[in-house]
Steps between C-alpha positions, in 0.01 A plus 500: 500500500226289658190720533634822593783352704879572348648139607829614441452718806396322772757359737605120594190504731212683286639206245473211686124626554410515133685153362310223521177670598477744252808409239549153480808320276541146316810425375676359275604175668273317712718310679745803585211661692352205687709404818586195449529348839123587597174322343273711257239470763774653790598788232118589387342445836790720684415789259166558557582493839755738489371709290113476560491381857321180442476245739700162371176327420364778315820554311503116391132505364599800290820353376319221395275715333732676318683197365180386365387859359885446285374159378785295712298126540486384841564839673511290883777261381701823301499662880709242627737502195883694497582707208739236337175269472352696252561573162553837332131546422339417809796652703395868299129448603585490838702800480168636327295391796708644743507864287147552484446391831521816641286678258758731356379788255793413279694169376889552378532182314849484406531266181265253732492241204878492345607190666225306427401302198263651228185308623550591870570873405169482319315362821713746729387795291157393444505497852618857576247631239240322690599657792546823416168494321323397796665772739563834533875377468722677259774314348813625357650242323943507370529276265736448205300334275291747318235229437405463838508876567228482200285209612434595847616920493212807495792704445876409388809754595796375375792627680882522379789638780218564757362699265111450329598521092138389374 
């Protein structure tokens, strides 16, 4: 449920509405969910203009923004950058940047650190706890590693065959 909507309901249409504006994902892999034929600047700035009708211009000052608000250095030259430029770390803060972007009311962050090294998964979830604190964003973080769940988790289900256990 989201709100007093049954998600499971809603058709291919009613769907498309909610993700991304009001659900947003980051997954597992960076570099699996950035195309990598287009620029982080073409990918970011073609979002908000899809999905918030913003004019190109407007679209690249807010991308900019956002790489900045995720603590990537040099936000102008990271625009111009493809995927296979950056490393793991900075390549999951874009995909940060471009999930809150929209403002959703919830983050699925699908073990967002487990392919990075133990210093960058501390940045990346200091990050997300920054985030969410400053928002009205939920998160709703899977993770494996019950340590994480701990250090960043209000609340921990842990879940066995689909099913919640504890």
């Amino acid at each position: 449920r989201l709100r007093d909507i049954d998600v499971l309901t809603l058709d291919e249409d009613d769907m498309r509405e909610i993700r991304g504006s009001k659900i947003a994902m980051l997954f597992q892999d960076p570099h699996s969910a950035l195309d990598p034929v287009f620029t982080i600047g073409d990918q970011m700035i073609e979002l908000l203009q899809t999905r918030k009708g913003m004019s190109k211009r407007d679209a690249r000052e807010t991308s900019i923004k956002l790489l900045d608000r995720v603590g990537i250095a040099s936000p102008e030259e990271r625009m111009k950058a493809h995927p296979h430029e950056l490393s793991g770390g900075i390549a999951q803060r874009v995909m940060v940047a471009m999930a809150v972007a929209l403002e959703p009311e919830v983050l699925l962050a699908d073990e967002p650190t487990s392919s990075l090294d133990v210093t960058v998964q501390a940045q990346v979830l200091d990050l997300l706890a920054s985030i969410v604190a400053d928002t009205t964003m939920g998160m709703v973080l899977i993770t494996h590693n019950l340590a994480v769940a701990v250090a960043i988790a209000d609340r921990i289900a842990v879940m066995y065959a689909g099913r919640m256990v504890e």
